[in-house]
C-alpha positions in Angstrom: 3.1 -45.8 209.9 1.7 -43.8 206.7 -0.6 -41.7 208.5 0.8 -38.8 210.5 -1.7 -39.7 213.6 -0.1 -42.8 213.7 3.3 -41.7 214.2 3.5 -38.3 215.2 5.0 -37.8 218.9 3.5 -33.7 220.1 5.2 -33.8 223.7 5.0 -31.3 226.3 8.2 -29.7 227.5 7.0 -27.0 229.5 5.9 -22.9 229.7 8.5 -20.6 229.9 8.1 -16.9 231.0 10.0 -14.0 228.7 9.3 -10.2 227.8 6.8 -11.1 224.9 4.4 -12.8 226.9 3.9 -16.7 228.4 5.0 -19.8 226.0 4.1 -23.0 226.1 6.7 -25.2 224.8 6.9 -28.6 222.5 8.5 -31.2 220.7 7.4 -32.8 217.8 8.9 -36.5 216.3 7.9 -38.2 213.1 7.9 -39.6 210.4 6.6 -38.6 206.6 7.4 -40.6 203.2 10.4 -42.3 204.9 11.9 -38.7 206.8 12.2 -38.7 209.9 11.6 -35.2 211.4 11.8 -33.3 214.7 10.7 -30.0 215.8 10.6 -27.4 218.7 7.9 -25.3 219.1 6.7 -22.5 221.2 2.6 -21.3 221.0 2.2 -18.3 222.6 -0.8 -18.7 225.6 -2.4 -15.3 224.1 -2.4 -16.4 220.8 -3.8 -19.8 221.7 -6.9 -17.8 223.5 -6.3 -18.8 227.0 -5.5 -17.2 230.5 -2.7 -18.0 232.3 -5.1 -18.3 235.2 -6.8 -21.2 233.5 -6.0 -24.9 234.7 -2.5 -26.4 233.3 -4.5 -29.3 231.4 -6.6 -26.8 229.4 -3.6 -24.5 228.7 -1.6 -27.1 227.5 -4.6 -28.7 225.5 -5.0 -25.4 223.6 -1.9 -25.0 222.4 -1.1 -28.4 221.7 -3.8 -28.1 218.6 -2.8 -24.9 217.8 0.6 -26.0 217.2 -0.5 -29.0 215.4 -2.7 -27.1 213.3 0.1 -24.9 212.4 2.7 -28.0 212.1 0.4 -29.4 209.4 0.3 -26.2 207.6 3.8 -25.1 207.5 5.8 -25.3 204.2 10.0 -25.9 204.9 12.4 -25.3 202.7 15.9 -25.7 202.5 18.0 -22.4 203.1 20.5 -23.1 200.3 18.5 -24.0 197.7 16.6 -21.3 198.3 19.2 -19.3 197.0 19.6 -20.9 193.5 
């Protein structure tokens, strides 16, 4: 359970439709140093380089690494200590 591939749970929720374009739509579970964590996140079909006329599979696919890429990446902090 040390390593994040191990443990990490990306799951497909679904696409939603709004004014700024097509989203594909995920939850992420895990854990890291003894946190456990969960996220929502929405990739943008655009951003990920794909058309909405592509298969499901592929469109899902694509943004799955691009929001794992971006998971990875992100640095949190905490919104009151921020303040100090």
């Amino acid at each position: 359970m040390k390593n994040l591939a191990e443990n990490n749970l990306i799951r497909f929720i679904n696409l939603t439709r709004k004014k700024d374009g097509i989203f594909a739509n995920f939850k992420a579970k895990g854990v890291r140093a003894g946190t456990v964590f969960t996220a929502a996140i929405s990739v943008d079909i655009a951003a990920a380089e794909v058309d909405p006329q592509d298969a499901l599979e592929k469109i899902i696919e694509q943004c799955a690494k691009m929001a794992v890429d971006e998971f990875k990446r992100s640095e949190l902090q905490f919104e009151g200590v921020a303040a100090i």
